[in-house]
N, C-alpha and C positions, 0 to 999 in steps of 0.2 A: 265261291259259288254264286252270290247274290249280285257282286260284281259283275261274272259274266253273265250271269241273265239281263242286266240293267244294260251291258253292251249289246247283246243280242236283240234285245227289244227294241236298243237307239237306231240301230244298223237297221231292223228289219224297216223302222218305223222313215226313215230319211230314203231311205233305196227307194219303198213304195213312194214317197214322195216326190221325189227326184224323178222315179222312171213315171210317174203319170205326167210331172210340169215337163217332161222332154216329151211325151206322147202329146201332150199340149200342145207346148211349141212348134214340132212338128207340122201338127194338123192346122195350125194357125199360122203356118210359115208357107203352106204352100197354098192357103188363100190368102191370107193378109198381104206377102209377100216382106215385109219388113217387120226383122227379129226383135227390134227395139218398142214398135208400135204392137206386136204381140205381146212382149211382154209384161209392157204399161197394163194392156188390156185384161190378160189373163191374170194381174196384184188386183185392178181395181176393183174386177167384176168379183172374184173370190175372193180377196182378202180385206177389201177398204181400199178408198183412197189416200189418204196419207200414209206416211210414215208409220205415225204411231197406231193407226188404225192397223194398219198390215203385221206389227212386232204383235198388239194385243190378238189378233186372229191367229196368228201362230200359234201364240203361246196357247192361247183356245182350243186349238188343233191338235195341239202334243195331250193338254190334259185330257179333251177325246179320248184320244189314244190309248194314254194309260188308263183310263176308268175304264173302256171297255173292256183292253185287255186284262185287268185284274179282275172284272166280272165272270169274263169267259175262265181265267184262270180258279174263279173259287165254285164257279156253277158247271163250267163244261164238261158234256160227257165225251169230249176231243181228247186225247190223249198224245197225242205228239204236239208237240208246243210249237212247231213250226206252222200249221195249223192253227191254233190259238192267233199268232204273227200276223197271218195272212188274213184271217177272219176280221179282226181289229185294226189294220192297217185299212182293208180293202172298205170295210163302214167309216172309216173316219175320211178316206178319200173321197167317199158317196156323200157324205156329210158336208165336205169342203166344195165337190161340183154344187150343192144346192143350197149354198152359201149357206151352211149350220153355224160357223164360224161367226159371221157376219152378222148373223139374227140373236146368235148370245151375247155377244157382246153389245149392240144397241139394246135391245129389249131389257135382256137379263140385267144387266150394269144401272140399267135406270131402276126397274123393279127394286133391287138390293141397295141401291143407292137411300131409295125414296124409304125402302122399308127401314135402313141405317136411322138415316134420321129421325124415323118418326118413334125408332127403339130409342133413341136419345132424348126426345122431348119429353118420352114418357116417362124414361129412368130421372130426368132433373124433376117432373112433377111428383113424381114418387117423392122424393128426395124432399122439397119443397114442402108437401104436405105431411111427410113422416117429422119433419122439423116443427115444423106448427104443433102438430099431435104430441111432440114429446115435453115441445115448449108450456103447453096445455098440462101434459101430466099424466095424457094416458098410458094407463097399464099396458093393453094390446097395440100400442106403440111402441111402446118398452120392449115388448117381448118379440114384437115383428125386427126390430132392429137387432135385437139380441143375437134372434135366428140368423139373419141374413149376417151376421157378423161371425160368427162361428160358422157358421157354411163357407165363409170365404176363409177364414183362418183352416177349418176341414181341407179345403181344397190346396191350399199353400201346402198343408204339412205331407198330403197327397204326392203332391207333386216334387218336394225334399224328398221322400221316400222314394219316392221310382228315380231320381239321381243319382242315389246311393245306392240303389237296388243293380241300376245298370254300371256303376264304378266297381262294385261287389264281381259281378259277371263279369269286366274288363279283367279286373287283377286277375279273379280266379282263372280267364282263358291265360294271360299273360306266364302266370306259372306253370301250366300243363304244357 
């Protein structure tokens, strides 16, 4: 069942894509006149100039896609999923003429990029001064490191468990 939804979803989600770059090319084919110079135009202006700028806008496109559709799917008062399809296909396409694609990936990448690092300078200064502190002798040293050692040992055994938990549900479907 979840298979064919993840098909239905991939079908609705490329057809809508597909039939709007042919309604594109179309309307670019019979002013531009040349199919090749259209469609340089209609990657570069929507999706980036390079290569890799065009695979990362895709890929930007599709998660669109899914985010929306799985919002409509947990909030909408829609009720035929074909609907849901066209609702979330037809915004991610409206997002793509107004290059949404294009502004997440410059903006946001840098944003996340900058924010990355500056999460990393802070976790070695953490680190750096929790060293100092322990090297010192302090108790609330001791115990802040203690915490965050058991939180991550916490989360380990977390996450052993839900492996087992879903091997548990494997076997048990396997046998019925």
């Amino acid at each position: 069942m979840v298979l064919e939804k993840k098909r239905i979803i991939a079908l609705v989600f490329l057809g809508l894509f597909f039939l709007s770059l042919t309604l594109v090319l179309v309307s670019a084919q019979l002013f531009l006149g040349d199919i090749k110079e259209s469609l340089n135009k209609i990657f570069s202006e929507n999706f980036g100039e390079k290569t890799s700028d065009i695979i990362v806008s895709i890929i930007v496109t599709l998660i669109i896609f899914a985010g929306l559709y799985d919002m409509l799917e947990l909030l909408s008062i829609f009720q035929l999923q074909w609907v849901k399809y066209v609702i979330a296909g037809g915004i991610t396409i409206i997002g793509v003429i107004y290059k949404l694609p294009i502004y997440i990936t410059t903006v946001g990448a840098s944003y996340v990029a900058s924010l990355g690092a500056i999460g990393i300078i802070l976790e070695v200064f953490v680190v750096v001064i929790l060293f100092i502190l322990l090297i010192i002798g302090s108790e609330k040293a001791g115990k802040f490191a203690q915490r965050r050692k058991n939180a991550r040992e916490q989360i380990n055994a977390l996450k052993a468990g839900g492996e087992i938990k879903a091997l548990q549900i494997e076997a048990e479907e396997a046998i019925s």
